[in-house]
C-alpha positions as CSV (number, residue, x, y, z in Angstrom):
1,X,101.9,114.6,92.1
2,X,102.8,110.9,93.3
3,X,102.9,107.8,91.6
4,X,99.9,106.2,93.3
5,X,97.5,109.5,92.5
6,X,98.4,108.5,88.6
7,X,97.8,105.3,88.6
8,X,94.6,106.0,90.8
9,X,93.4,108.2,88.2
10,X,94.5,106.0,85.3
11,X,93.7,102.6,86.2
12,X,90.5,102.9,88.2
13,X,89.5,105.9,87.1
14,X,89.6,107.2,83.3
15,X,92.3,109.4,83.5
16,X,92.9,112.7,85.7
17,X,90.8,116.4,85.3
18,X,93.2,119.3,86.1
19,X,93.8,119.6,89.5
20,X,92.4,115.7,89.9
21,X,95.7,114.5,90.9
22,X,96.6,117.2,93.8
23,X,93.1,116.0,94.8
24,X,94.1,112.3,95.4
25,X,97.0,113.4,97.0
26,X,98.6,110.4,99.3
27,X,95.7,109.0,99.8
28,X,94.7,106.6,96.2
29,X,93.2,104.0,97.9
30,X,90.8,106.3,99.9
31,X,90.1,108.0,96.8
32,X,88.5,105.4,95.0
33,X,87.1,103.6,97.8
34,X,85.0,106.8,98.3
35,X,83.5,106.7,94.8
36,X,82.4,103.3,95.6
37,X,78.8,103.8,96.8
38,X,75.8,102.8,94.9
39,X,73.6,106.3,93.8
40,X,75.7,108.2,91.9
41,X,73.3,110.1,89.5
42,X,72.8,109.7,86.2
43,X,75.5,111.8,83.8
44,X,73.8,114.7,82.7
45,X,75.2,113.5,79.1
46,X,73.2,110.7,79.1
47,X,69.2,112.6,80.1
48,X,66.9,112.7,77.9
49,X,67.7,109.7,76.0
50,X,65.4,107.2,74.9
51,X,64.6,104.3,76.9
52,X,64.8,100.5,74.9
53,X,61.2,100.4,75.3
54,X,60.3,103.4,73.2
55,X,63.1,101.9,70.7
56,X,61.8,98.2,70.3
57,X,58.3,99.5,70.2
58,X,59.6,101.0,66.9
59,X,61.8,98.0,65.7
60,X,58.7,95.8,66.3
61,X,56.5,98.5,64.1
62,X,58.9,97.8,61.1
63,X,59.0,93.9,61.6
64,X,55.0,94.0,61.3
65,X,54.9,96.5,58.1
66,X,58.1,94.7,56.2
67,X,60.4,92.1,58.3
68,X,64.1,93.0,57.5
69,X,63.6,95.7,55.0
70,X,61.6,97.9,57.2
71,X,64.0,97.3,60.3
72,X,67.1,98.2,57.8
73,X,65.4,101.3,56.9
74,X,64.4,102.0,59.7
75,X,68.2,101.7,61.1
76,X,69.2,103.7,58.7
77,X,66.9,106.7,58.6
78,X,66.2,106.3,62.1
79,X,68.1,104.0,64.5
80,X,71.5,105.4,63.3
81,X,71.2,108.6,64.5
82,X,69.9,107.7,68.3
83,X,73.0,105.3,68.1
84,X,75.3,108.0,67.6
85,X,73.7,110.6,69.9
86,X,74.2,107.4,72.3
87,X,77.8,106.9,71.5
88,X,78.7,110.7,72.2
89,X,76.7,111.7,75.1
90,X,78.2,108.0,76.3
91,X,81.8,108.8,75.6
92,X,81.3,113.1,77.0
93,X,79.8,111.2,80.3
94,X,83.1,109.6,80.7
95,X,85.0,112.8,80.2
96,X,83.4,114.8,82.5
97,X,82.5,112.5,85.2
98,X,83.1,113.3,89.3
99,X,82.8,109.7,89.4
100,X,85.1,108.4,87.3
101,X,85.7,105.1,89.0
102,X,81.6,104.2,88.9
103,X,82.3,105.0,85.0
104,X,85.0,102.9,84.6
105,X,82.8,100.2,86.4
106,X,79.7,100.3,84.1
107,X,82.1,100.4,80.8
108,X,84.3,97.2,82.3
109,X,80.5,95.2,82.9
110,X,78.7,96.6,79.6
111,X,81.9,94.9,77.9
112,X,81.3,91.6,80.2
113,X,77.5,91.6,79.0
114,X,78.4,93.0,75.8
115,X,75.5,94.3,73.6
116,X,76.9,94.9,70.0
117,X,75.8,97.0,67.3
118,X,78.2,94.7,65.1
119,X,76.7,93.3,61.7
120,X,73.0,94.0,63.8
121,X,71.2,96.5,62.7
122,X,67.9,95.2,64.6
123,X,69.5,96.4,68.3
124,X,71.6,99.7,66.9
125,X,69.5,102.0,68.6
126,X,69.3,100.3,72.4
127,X,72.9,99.6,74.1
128,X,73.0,103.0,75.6
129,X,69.3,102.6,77.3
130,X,70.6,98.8,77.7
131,X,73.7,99.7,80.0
132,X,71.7,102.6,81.5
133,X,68.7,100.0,82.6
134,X,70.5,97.4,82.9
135,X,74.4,97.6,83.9
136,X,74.1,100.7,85.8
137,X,72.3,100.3,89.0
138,X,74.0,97.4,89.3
139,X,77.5,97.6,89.4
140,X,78.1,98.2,93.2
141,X,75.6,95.4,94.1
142,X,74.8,92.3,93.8
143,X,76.2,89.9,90.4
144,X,73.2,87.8,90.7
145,X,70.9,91.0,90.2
146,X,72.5,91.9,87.5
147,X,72.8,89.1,86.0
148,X,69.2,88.8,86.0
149,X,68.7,92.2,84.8
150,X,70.8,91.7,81.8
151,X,69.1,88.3,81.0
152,X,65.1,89.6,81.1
153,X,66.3,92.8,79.3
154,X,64.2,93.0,75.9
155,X,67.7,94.4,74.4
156,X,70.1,91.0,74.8
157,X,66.6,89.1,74.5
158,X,66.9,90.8,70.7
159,X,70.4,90.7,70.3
160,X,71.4,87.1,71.2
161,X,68.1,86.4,69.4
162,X,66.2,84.6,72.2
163,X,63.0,86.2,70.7
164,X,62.8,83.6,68.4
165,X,63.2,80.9,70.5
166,X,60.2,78.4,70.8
167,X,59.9,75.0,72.5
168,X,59.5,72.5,70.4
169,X,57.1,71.1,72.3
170,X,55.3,73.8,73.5
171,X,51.9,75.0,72.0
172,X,53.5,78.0,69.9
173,X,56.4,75.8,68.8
174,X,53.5,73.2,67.9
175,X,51.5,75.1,65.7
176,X,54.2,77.7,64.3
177,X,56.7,74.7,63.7
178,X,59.5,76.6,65.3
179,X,62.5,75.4,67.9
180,X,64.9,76.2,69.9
181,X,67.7,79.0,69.3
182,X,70.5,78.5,71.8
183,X,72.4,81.8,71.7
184,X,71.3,83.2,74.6
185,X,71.9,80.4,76.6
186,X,75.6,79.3,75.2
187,X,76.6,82.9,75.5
188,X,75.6,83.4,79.7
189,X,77.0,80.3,80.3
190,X,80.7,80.8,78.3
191,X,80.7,85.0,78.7
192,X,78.5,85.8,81.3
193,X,78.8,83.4,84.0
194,X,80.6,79.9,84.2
195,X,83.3,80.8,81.2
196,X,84.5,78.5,78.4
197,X,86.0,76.0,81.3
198,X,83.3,75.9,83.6
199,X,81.8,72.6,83.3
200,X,78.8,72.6,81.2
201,X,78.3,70.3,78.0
202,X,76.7,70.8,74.9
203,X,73.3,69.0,76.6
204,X,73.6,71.8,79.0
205,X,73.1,74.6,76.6
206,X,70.3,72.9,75.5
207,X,68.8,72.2,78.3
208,X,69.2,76.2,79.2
209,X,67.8,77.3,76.0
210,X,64.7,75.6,76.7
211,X,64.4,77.0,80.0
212,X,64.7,80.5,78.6
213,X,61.8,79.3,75.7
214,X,59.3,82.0,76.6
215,X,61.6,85.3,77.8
216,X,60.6,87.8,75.1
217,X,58.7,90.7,75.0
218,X,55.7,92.5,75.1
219,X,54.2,92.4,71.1
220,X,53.0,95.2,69.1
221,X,49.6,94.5,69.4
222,X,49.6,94.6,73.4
223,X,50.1,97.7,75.9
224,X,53.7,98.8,76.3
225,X,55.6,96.9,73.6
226,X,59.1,96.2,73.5
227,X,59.0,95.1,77.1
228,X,60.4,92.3,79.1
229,X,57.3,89.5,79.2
230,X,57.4,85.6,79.6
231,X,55.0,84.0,77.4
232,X,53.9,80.7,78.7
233,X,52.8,79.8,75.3
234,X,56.4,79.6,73.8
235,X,57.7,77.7,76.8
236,X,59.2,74.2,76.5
237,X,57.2,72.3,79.0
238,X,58.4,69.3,81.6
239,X,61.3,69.3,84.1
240,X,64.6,69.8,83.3
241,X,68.4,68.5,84.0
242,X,71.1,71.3,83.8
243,X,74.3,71.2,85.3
244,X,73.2,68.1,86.6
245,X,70.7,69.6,89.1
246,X,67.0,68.6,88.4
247,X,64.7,72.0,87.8
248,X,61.1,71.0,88.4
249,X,58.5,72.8,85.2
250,X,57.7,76.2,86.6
251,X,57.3,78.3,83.8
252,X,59.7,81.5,84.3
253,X,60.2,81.2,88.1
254,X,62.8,77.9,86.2
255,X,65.1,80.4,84.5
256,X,65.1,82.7,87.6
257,X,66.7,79.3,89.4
258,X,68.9,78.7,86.6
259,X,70.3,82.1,86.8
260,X,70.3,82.4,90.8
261,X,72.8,78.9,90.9
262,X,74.8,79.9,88.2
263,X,75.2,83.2,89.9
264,X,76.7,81.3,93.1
265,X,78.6,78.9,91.2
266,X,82.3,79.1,92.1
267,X,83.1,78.6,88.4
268,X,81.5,81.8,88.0
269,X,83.2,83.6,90.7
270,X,87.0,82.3,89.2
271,X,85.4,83.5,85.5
272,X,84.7,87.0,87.1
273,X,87.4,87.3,89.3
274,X,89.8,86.6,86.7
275,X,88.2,89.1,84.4
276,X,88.6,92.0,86.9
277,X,92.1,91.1,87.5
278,X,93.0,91.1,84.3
279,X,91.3,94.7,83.9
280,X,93.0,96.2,86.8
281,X,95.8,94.5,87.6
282,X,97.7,92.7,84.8
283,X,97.0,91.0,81.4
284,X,98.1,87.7,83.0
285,X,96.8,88.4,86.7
286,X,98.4,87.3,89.5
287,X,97.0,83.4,90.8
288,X,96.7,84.9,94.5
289,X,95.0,88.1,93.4
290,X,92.0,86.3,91.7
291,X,92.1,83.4,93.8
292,X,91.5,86.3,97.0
293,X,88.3,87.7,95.1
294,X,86.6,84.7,94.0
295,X,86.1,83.4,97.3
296,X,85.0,87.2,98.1
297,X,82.8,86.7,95.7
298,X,81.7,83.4,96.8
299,X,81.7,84.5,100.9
300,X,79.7,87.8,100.0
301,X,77.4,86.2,97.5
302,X,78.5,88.1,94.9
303,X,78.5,91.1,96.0
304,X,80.6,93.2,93.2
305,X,80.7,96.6,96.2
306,X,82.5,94.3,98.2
307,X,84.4,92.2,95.3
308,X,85.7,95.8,94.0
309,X,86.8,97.3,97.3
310,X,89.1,93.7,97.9
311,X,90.2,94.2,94.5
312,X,91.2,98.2,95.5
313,X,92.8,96.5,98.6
314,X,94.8,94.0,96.9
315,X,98.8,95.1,96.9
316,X,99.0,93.9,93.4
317,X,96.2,95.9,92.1
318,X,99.7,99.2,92.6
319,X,102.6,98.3,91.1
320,X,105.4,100.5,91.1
321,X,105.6,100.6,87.3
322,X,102.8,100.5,84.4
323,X,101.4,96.8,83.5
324,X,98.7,97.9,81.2
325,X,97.8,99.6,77.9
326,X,95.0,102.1,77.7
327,X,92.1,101.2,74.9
328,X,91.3,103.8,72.5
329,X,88.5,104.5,74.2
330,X,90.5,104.6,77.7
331,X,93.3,107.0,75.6
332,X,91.0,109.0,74.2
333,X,88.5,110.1,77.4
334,X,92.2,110.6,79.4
335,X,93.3,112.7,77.1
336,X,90.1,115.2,77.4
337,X,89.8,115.0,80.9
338,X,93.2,116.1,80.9
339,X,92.9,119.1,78.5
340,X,90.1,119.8,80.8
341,X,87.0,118.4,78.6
342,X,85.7,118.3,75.2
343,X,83.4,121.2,73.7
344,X,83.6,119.9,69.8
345,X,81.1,118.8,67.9
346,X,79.9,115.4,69.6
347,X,80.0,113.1,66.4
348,X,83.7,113.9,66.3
349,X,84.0,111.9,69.6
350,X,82.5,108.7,68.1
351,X,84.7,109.1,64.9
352,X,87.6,109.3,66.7
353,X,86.9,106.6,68.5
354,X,85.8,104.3,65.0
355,X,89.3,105.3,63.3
356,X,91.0,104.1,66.6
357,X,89.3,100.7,65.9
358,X,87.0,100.8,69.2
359,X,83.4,102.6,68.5
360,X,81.3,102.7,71.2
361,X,79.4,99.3,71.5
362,X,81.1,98.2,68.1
363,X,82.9,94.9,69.9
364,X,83.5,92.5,67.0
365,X,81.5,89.7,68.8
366,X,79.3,88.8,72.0
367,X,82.7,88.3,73.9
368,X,83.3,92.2,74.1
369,X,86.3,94.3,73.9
370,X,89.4,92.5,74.6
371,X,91.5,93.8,77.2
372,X,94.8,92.2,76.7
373,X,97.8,94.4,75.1
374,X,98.2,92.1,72.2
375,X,95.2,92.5,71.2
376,X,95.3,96.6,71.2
377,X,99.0,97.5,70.2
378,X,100.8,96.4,66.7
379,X,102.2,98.7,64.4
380,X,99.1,99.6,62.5
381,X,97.6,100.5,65.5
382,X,100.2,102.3,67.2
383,X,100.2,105.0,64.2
384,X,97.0,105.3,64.5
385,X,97.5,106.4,68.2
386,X,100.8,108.5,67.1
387,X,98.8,110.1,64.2
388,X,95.4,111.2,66.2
């Protein structure tokens, strides 16, 4: 057992298997750079779920019969349960992974695009098909792809509420007297893409919400409900200014621009390089370290394969000694894979996790988990790790 192998196992992976670390063996780096190639299958944890198709065209079923009582009885009698069947085959995936480094990847960008159960009943039954359509094929390619992914999803559409969303000015918005709801379009810019200090303005998340008026999904009434659709109907007509860069009316093919630019914006690339150093490296990353994969990002296009394997090449990224604290959830799937897996009863998994204050896609807010030590370890805390 060396030093590297652990911290291999630990920091980009979720923690060593028996026999894991004699696997490593002197060679960390090779290790993890091996896992990262897109196609690695589907946990066999996570078959056989339901897809956020076949869950909306429910929600969508108890909106028609009865608005917000029907959708809160049908999250509790329903929803509920596919959330915690979600949560435990989610958290068993992680523990019995091959692949633990591709794991570790789609948990650190379903936390970036964070999809909350929080205070929402209305999504509790979608982030596992959500990070499963839309985080997973993603996270060895391209940002921009996923990215757009995340954005037409009918899941985020729901949860940052860009359903309801009309132009003012369009013919829906007209005739229904509805407007704008800005959500969506605050939250890509400050979580998803630019970051708090990017550059936009108040006019600017304005301007983006009504170039989103009109991403929604398929309604009840029509074939295949509960899926991604633009409806020109609820889009806010005329051109548009954003980040001062003129968009020319074109219906969807606008917020497809909007997203392709703030993809390749180099605030973007500091925002996400920053956020993967802090993951992997250090709470307060090093200024070389992120500066090195933001212009990766930039020179590869965003290309998050590439991004990761400079990140895996990075000096910084092994330290001699420790310079993070596992999450509950992190503590928790390391200490199965070290007893060699879990074989309990699976709601125990997601309990544990909920008296550890971190339930699986439970993040207090749109911003995600945090994933600073602060935030994680105090003395309350502690005893709760002590005690479990």
């Amino acid at each position: 057992m060396t030093a590297p192998a652990a911290l291999a196992a630990a920091r980009f992976g979720l923690g060593a298997k028996p026999g894991e670390l004699a696997a490593i063996g002197r060679e960390p780096r090779g290790w993890v750079e091996r896992q990262l190639k897109p196609g690695t299958p589907l946990p066999a944890a996570l078959a056989g779920q339901p897809t956020s198709a076949q869950i909306l065209a429910e929600v969508l079923e108890a909106n028609a019969a009865g608005g917000a009582q029907k959708i809160g009885q049908l999250a509790r009698q329903r929803l509920r349960s596919v959330y915690l069947a979600e949560a435990a085959a989610r958290t068993q995936a992680a523990i019995d992974s091959d692949h633990p480094v591709v794991e570790r990847l789609v948990q650190f960008w379903s936390n970036h695009f964070t999809i909350s159960v929080h205070g929402k009943p209305i999504v509790l039954g979608i982030p596992g098909a959500y990070e499963r359509e839309a985080i997973r094929p993603h996270v060895l390619g391209r940002f921009e792809d996923m990215l757009r992914a995340v954005v037409e999803h009918p899941a985020m559409l729901v949860y940052l509420d860009n359903w309801l969303s009309f132009g003012p000015d369009s013919l829906g918005g007209r005739r229904r007297k509805k407007g704008l709801n800005e959500n969506l379009a605050r939250e890509i810019l400050e979580l998803h893409t630019l970051g708090v200090n990017g550059g936009y303005t108040q006019a600017d998340v304005t301007t983006f919400a009504k170039v989103l008026t009109g991403w929604t999904m398929t309604p009840l009434k029509e074939a295949q409900p509960g899926r991604f659709r633009f409806e020109p109907r609820i889009h806010e007509p005329g051109d548009k200014v954003l980040l001062g860069k003129r968009y020319p009316e074109a219906g969807k093919a606008e917020g497809d621009a909007v997203l392709r630019d703030l993809a390749r914006h180099p605030s973007t690339a500091r925002f996400i390089a920053t956020k993967l150093a802090r993951h992997f490296i250090a709470d307060e990353p090093p200024a070389a370290a992120v500066e090195l994969l933001a212009r990766r990002f930039l020179d590869t296009g965003g290309d998050l394969g590439a991004v990761t394997r400079a990140l895996v090449a990075l000096p910084e990224a092994w330290p001699a000694s420790p310079s993070k604290i596992k999450t509950p959830n992190d503590l928790v799937v390391s200490a199965f894979r070290a007893l060699g897996g879990y074989s309990g009863e699976p709601l125990r998994l997601v309990q544990i996790l909920a008296v550890l204050d971190q339930s699986p896609f439970g993040a207090p807010s749109p911003a995600g988990w945090p994933d600073k030590a602060a935030e994680w370890i105090g003395p309350e805390a502690t005893m709760k790790r002590i005690e479990w």
